[in-house]
N, C-alpha and C positions, 0 to 999 in steps of 0.2 A: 463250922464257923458261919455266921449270920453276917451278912452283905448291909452296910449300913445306908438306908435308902436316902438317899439325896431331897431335898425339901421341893423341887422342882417333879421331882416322880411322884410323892406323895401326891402332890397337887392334880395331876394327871390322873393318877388312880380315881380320886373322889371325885375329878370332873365327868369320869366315863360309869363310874358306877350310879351316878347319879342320872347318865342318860339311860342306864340301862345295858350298857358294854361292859363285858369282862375286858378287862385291858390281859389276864394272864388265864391263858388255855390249862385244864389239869394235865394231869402224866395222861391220862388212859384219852385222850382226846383226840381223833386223828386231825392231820393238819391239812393243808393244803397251799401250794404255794401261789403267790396272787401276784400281778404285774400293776405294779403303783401305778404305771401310765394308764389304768384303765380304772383304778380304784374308785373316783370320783362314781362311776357309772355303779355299782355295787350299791345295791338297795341300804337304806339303812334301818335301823330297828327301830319296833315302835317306841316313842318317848316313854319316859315313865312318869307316873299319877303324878308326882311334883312337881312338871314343868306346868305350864298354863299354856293351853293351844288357842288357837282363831275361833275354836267351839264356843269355849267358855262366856267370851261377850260377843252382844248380840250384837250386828250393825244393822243400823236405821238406812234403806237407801230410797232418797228423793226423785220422783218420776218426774222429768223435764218439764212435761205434759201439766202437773198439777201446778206448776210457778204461772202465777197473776202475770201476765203482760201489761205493762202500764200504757193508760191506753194517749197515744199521741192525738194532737189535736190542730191541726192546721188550720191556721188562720190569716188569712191576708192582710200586708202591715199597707195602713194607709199612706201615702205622703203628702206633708203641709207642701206643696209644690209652691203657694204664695208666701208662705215665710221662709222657704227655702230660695225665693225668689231678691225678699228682702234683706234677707242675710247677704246673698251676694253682693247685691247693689253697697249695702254699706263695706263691706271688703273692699272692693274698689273704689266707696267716694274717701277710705281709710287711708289704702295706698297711694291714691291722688291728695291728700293732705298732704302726708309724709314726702312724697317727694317735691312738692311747693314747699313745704319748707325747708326742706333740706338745700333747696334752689337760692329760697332768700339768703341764708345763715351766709355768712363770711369761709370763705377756705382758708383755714387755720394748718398750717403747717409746720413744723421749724424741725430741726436737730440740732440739738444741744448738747454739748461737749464741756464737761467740767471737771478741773480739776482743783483736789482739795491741797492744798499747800502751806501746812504750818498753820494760822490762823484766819488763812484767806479761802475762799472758794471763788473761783476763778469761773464764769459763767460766756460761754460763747455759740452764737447761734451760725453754725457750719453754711445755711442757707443765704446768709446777708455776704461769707466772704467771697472774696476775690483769686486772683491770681496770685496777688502782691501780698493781701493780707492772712493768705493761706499760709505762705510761706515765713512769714513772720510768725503765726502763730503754731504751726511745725517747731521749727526753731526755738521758739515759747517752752516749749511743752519738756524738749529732748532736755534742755538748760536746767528747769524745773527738777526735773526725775535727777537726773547727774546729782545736782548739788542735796539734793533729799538724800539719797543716798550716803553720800560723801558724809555729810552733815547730821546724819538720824532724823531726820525732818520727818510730819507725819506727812503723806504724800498719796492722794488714789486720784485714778481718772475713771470717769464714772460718763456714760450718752445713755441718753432718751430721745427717742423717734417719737413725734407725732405728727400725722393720724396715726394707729394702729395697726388698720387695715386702709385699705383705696377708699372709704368714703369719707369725708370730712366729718369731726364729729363736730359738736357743739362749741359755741365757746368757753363754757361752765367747767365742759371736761376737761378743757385746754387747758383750762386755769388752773385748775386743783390737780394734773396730770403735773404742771410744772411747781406749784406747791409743795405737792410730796415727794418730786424730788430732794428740793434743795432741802427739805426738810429729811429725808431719808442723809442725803448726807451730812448735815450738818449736827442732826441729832436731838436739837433742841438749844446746842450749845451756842449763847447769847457771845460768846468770845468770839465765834468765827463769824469774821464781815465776809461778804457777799459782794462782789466786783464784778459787772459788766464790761467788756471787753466790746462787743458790739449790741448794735440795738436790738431790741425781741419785736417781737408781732406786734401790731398795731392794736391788735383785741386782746393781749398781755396786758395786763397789770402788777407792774413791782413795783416790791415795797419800797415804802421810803428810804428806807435804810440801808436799801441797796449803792454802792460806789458807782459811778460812771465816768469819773473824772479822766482817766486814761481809754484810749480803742487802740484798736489794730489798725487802725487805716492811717493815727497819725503817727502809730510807730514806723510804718512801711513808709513813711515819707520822710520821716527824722531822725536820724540816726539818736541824737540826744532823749529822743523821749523813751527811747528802748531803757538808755542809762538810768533815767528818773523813774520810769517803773520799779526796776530793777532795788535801786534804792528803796522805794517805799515800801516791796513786798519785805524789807529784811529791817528795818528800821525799827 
């Protein structure tokens, strides 16, 4: 009975007859027994004509020696030492402007603390208060938020810091720094008035149509005019 050879042995068979190995010794063949651990070292047979050896293509090889050195060229760079003289001088009569004016310009400062409430925005410069009218406008704020709540009220509290950083900037920036605020929170929306609580900067410009009629300094002194704000914000 014939042994049905497995598709993996086939493949073995044609890949050693194609080197050149008998993968199966005959009857009459002596054998000899061989130590796999050493196998690797055991010469192997010459390939056969169908492989393609290193012979068959040529290699070109490049002598160091014949590659072109590109040849360098050292040149001494001159220096304008006079317009490099004059560069500086204006750097410094640049920085000597800058800080002249920055000297003249006004120090513009404030913190401003607003809150939006219903159809009011509520506008107050943290630097103009007091002790008294700190505490009024604390008290202001917590009142505020309570009844928003309570009530579904639309309600945020929103500060802007200026300057930015420690140097004063402009009063342009100031201006338009506090423009997009209120404009940030109010959105565009022509229904929400704009109500000063205390005064702004001196180099501030609001609009007209900004309210002032109430502060915190005449609430911290009258108990009644706490009640008549109070009235007009819900009115």
């Amino acid at each position: 009975m014939m042994t049905q050879q497995t598709p993996s042995l086939v493949q073995n068979r044609y890949i050693f007859s194609q080197l050149g190995m008998q993968l199966w010794a005959g009857r009459s063949t002596q054998v000899q027994a061989v130590d796999f651990a050493t196998v690797h070292t055991l010469p192997i047979s010459q390939p056969s004509s169908h492989l393609a050896t290193l012979n068959d293509t040529p290699i070109t090889v490049l002598q160091s020696e014949t590659l072109a050195k590109p040849d360098i060229i050292h040149q001494p760079i001159a220096l304008n030492t006079d317009k490099m003289s004059n560069l500086a001088s204006q750097d410094i009569k640049t920085d000597s402007s800058s800080s002249a004016l920055q000297e003249n310009q006004p120090s513009i400062s404030y913190q401003l603390s607003a809150v939006l409430y219903r159809n009011w925005l509520l506008l107050v410069d943290e630097h103009q208060l007091e002790m008294a009218t700190k505490s009024v406008w604390s008290s202001l704020m917590q009142a505020l938020e309570k009844n928003a709540k309570q009530h579904q009220y639309r309600h945020q509290i929103r500060q802007l810091s200026y300057p930015f950083d420690e140097i004063y900037g402009q009063p342009l920036l100031a201006q338009r720094s506090l423009d997009g605020f209120v404009f940030g929170l109010t959105k565009g929306d022509s229904s929400i008035q704009v109500l000063t609580l205390t005064q702004m900067h001196d180099a501030i410009k609001t609009d007209a149509a900004w309210l002032s009629q109430f502060s915190l300094a005449d609430m911290s002194v009258a108990g009644e005019q706490k009640k008549q704000f109070w009235q007009f914000l819900h009115q």
